[in-house]
N, C-alpha and C positions, 0 to 999 in steps of 0.2 A: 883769657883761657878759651880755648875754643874744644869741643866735644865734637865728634861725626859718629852718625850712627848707618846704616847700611841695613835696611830690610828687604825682603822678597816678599812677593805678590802673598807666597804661599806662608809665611810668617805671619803678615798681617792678617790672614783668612784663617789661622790653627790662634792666633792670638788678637780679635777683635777689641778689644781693651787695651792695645801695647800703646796705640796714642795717646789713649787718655791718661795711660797711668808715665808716660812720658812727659806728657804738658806737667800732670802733678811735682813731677821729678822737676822740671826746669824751674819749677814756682817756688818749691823750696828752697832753690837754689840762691834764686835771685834775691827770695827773700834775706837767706841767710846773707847774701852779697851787700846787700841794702842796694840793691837797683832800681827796684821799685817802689811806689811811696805805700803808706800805709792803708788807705784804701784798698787796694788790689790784696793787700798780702793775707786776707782770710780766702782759702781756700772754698768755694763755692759749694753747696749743700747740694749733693747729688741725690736724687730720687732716688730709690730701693724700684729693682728692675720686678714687673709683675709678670707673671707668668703669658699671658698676652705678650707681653715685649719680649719676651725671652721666642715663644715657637717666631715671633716676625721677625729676630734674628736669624733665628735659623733656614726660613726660608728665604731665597734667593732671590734677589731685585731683578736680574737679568734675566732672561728666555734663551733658550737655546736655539732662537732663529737669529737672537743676537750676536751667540757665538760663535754662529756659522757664519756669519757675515765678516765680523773682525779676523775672522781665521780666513778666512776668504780673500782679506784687505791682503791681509800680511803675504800669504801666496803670491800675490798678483805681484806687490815688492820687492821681494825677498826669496821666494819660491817653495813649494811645496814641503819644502826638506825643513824650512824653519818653522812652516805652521804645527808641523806633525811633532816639532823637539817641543813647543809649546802645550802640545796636548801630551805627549809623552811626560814634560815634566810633572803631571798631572795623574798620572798614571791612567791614561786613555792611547789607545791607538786610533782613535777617531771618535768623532765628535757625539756620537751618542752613546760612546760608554763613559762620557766625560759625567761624571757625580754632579746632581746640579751644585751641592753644597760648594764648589769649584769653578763656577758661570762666573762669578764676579773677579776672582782671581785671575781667572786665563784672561780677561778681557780687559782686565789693568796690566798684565804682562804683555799682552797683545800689543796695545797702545805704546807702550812702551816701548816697542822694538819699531815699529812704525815713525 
């Protein structure tokens, strides 16, 4: 049996947990399959997120001299029209009304069309 799944930049940045709780999802599976041996099949004891780890979520790994550069790459490529649908998906018409909470999304989208 085979499963496909299909996410966007901006799926994974509204739902930072869909991998984990995907890995979860395929471990039961296989468990239940007997694919893997007994070892593996306990589920791994996740730490309880502290409030520390919770705002370093929230704030953004990337800079927005980052952004401007991969939206920059993409231009040079592809041309202006596609760096701007990338910030548009985003709801920005240019790059400093881009939310930072959305630096790391545009720039895994970015890459991507690259």
């Amino acid at each position: 049996m085979q499963i496909a799944f299909s996410f966007t930049a901006k799926d994974l940045k509204d739902n930072p947990k869909l991998i984990e709780d995907l890995n979860r999802i395929a471990l039961q599976m296989a468990n239940d399959a007997g694919e893997i041996d007994s070892a593996h099949r306990k589920e791994p004891d996740m730490p309880e997120d502290t409030d520390e780890e919770k705002d370093e979520e929230k704030a953004p790994s990337r800079t927005i001299e980052e952004v401007r550069a991969i939206l920059a790459k993409v231009g040079k490529i592809h041309g202006a029209a596609k760096a701007k649908e990338i910030l548009n998906a985003f709801g920005a018409s240019k790059v400093t009304d881009l939310k930072e909470e959305f630096y790391d999304a545009v720039i895994i989208k970015a890459e991507a069309v690259i």
